[in-house]
C-alpha positions in Angstrom: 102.3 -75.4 161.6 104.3 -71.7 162.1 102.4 -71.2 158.8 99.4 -71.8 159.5 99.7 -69.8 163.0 100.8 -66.8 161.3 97.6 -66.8 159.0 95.6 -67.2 161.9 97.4 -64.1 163.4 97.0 -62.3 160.6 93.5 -62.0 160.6 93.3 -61.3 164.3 95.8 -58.4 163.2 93.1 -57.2 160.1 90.0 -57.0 162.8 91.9 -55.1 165.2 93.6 -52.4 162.7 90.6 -50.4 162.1 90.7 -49.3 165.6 93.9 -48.4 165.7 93.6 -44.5 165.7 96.4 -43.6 162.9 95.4 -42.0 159.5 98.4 -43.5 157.5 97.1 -45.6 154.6 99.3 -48.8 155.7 96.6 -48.7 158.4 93.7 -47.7 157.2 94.0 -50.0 154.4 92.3 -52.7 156.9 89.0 -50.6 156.6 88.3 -52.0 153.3 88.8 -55.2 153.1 86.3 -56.9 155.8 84.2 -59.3 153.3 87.6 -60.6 152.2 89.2 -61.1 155.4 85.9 -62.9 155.8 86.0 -65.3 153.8 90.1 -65.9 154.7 89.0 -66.5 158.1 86.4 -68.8 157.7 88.5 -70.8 155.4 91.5 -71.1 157.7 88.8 -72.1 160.4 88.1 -75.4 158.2 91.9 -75.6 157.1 92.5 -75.4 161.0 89.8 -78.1 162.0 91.5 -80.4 159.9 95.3 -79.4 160.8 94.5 -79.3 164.7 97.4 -79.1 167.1 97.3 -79.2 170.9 100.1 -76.5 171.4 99.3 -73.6 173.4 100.4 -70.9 170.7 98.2 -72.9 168.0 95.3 -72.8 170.2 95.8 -69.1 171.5 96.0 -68.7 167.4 93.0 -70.1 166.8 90.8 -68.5 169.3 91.5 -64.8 168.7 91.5 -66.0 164.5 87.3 -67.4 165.4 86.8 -64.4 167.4 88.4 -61.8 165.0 86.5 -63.5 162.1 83.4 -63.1 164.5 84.0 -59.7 164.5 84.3 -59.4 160.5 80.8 -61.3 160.1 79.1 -58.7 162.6 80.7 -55.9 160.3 79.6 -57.0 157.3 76.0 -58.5 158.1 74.8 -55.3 158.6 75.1 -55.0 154.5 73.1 -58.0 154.6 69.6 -58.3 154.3 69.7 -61.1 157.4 69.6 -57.0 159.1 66.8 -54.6 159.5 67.1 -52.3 156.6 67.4 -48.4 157.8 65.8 -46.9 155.4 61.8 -48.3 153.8 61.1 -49.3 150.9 57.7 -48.3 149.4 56.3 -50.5 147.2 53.2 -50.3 144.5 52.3 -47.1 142.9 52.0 -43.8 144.7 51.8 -39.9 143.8 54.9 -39.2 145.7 57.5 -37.3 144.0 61.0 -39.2 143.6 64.4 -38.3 142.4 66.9 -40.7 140.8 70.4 -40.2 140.6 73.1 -41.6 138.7 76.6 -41.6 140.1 79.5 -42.8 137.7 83.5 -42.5 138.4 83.9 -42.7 134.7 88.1 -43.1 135.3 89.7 -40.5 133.2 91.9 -42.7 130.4 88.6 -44.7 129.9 87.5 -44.0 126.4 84.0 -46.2 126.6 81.9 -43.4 126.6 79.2 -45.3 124.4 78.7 -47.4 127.4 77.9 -44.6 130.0 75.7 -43.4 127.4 73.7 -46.4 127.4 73.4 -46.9 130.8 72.1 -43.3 130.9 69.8 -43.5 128.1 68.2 -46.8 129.7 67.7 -45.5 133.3 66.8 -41.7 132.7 68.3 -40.4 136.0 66.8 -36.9 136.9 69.9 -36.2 137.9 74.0 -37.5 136.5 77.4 -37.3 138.5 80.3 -38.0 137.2 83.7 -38.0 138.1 87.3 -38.1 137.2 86.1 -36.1 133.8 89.0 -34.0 132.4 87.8 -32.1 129.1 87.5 -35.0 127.0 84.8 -36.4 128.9 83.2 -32.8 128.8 83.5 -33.3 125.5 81.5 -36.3 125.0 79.0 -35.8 127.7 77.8 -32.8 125.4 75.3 -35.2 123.7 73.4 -35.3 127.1 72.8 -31.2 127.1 69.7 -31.3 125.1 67.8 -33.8 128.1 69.5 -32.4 130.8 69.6 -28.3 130.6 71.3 -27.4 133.6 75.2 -28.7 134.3 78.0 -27.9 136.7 81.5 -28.4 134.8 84.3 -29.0 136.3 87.0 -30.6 133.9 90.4 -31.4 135.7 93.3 -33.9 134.6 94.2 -34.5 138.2 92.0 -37.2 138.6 89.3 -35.3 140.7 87.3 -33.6 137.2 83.2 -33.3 138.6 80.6 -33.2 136.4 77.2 -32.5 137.2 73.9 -32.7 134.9 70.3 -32.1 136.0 66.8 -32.5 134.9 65.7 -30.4 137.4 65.9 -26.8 138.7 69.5 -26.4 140.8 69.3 -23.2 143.5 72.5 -21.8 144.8 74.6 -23.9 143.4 78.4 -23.5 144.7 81.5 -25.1 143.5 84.0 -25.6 146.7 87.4 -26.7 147.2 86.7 -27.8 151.5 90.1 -29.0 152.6 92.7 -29.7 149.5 93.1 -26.7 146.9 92.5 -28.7 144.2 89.9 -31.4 144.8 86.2 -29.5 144.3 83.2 -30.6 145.7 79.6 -29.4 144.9 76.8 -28.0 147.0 73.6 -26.8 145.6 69.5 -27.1 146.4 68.0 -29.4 143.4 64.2 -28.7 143.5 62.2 -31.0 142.9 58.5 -31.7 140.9 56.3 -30.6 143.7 58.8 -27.5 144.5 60.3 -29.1 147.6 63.9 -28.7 147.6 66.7 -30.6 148.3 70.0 -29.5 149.9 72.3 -31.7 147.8 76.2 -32.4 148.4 78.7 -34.1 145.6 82.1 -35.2 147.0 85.0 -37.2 145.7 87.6 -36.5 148.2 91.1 -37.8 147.7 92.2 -41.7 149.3 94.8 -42.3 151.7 97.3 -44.6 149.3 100.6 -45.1 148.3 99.2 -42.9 144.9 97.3 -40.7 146.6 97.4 -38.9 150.2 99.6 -41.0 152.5 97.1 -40.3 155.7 92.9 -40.7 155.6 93.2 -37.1 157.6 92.2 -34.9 154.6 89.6 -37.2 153.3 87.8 -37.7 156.9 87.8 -33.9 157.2 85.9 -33.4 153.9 83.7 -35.8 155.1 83.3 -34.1 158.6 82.9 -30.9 157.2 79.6 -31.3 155.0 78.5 -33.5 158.0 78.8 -30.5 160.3 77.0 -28.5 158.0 74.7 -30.8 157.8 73.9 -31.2 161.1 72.4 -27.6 161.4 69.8 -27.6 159.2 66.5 -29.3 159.0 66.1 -29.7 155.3 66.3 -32.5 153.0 69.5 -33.7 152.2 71.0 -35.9 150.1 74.4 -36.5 149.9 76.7 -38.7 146.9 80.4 -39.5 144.9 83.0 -41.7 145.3 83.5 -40.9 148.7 86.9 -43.4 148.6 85.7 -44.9 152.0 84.0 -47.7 152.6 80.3 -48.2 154.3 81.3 -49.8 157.2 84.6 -48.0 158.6 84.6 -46.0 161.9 85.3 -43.0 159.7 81.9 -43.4 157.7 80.0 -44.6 160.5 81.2 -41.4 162.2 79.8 -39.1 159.2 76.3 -40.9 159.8 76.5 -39.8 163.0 77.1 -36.4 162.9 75.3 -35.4 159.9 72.3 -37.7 161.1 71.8 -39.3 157.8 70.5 -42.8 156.8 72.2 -45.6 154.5 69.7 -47.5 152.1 72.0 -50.4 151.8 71.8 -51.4 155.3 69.7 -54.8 155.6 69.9 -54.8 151.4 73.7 -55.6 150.4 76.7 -53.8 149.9 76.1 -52.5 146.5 80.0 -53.1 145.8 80.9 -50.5 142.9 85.3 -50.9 143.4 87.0 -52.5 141.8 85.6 -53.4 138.8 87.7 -55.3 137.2 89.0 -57.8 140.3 85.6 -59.5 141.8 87.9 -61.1 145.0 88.7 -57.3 145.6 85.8 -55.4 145.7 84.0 -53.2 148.3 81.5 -50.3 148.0 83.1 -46.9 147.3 80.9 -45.0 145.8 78.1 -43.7 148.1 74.0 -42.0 148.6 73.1 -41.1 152.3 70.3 -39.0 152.5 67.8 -37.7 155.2 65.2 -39.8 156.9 63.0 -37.3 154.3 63.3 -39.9 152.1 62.3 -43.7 151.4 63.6 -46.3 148.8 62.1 -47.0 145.7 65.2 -48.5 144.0 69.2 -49.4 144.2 71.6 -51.4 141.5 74.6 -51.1 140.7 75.0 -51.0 136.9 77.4 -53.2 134.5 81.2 -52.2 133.7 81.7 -49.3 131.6 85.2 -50.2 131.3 86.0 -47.7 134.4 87.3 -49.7 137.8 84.5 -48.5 139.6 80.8 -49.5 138.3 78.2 -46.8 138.0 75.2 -47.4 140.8 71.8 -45.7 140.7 69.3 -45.0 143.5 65.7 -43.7 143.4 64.2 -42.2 146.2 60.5 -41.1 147.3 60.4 -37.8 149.0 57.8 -37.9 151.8 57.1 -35.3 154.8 55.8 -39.0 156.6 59.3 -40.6 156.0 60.8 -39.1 159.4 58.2 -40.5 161.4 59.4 -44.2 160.7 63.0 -44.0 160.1 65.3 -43.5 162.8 68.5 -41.7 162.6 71.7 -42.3 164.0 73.1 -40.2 166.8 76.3 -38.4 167.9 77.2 -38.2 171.3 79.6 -36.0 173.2 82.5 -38.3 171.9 81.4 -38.3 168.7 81.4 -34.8 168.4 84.7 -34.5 169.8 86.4 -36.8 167.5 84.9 -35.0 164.6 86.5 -32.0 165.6 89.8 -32.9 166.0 90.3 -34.8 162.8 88.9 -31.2 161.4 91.3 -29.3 163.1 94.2 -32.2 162.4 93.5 -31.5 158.8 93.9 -27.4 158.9 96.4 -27.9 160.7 98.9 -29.4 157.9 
């Protein structure tokens, strides 16, 4: 039975490592993983119905493996559409102007351009991200210049390449480099069809990994950052990329809550886009949070283009009503606090 008491501690041990306040990916790691640890717990609850044993370290097991699996399903329900969805979907037609984006981390040894092609020439996003595009991808995504005038290029062979294309007018576009010298991130004002415009943000900050950065500290300050900014103006905003977090960690939630922006998969699904090429290990990476500004008109993830994560697409309605029925999250006091230290703990490396 020691095995099956250290599987039961073990996923007590996965629900109570995302609160543990260190950046280090060995920890952080246990912000990813909920819907598997999920499904592990419940399993082990049947497993443990059927192997059940009246000693007092088994039982002590076994409670704090139902409650930490408790914990899990409360997590992950929110991605569910047993939840009230945060942001509305309007349905039948309307003379609202939308936007639809497309964003694709294309992964830069992939050669299946033909199939990000496709998936572009079928959904006709207004507007294309892509990242982890070196110069060969440049290369190819030439063929789109014609439909979509206006790009931002930004070919790298570090992995963190950004490549932007637009159908519609771009205003004071910047290309910025927030926390790490060599990981850009865009900000610019896409206008759209009835001249409103849209404060738009493109990130793809680095993960913490044994590849990668070994803390979460540089990629939470990023995040923090464009939240800050964010959170002092009153404009439309929309912001998207492979944010290499996932929807439901503390570090997201705490974005939300400083930059006040809403999450369209709430009460829909997860919209899982990593990794594609393992289904059992799979959660949602790549991101669109927007302003309470807009409402849903549509969300999919798209099929493999031979990349590990899969493209998604979202279409949104832009509506002056939308902020009257859409509530947005908070920050308190401790919030804000938090937020500024993990900034400062990043500068300060």
């Amino acid at each position: 039975m020691l095995w099956l008491i250290g599987l039961n501690f073990f996923i007590t041990l996965a629900a109570i490592m995302p609160f543990v306040k260190i950046s280090h990916w060995t920890v952080r790691f246990f912000d990813f993983p909920r819907v598997q640890f999920l499904v592990l717990g419940f399993s082990l609850i049947i497993i443990n119905i059927f192997l059940f044993d009246d000693s007092l370290v088994y039982i002590i097991s076994f409670i704090t493996m139902i409650l930490a699996t408790s914990y899990q399903l409360k997590k992950v329900m929110r991605y569910t559409r047993l939840r009230k969805v945060e942001v509305k979907k309007l349905k039948g037609e309307t003379d609202l102007p939308t936007i639809k984006i497309m964003v694709s981390n294309v992964l830069t040894p992939n050669r299946s351009f033909k199939k990000l092609l496709n998936h572009v020439n079928s959904e006709k996003p207004d507007v294309l991200l892509c990242v982890e595009t070196d110069q060969w991808w440049e290369d190819q995504l030439r063929v789109l210049e014609e439909d979509y005038p206006i790009q931002i290029k930004i070919p790298q062979d570090n992995l963190y390449g950004m490549h932007l294309y637009s159908k519609l007018e771009l205003k004071s576009t910047e290309i910025r480099f927030l926390v790490e010298e060599n990981i850009p991130s865009i900000r610019t004002k896409i206008v759209l069809e009835d001249d409103n415009e849209v404060l738009f943000y493109a990130l793809h900050p680095k993960p913490p990994s044994p590849t990668e950065n070994d803390t979460s500290t540089n990629r939470d300050a990023e995040l923090l950052v464009v939240a800050k900014e964010i959170s002092q103006v009153d404009e439309p905003v929309i912001v998207c990329g492979d944010l290499n977090d996932v929807a439901w960690s503390k570090s997201t939630e705490l974005f939300k809550k400083i930059s006040e922006l809403l999450d369209s998969r709430i009460g829909r699904g997860r919209f899982s886009t990593f990794h594609a090429q393992y289904p059992f290990l799979r959660w949602p990476l790549d991101h669109f949070f927007h302003s309470s500004h807009f409402m849903l008109k549509d969300m999919k993830v798209l099929s493999s283009i031979d990349s590990d994560h899969f493209p998604i697409v979202t279409q949104l309605y832009f509506s002056s009503q939308a902020k009257n029925v859409q509530k947005e999250p908070q920050a308190n006091q401790e919030d804000e606090k938090e937020a500024d230290e993990k900034i400062e703990e990043a500068f300060e490396e």
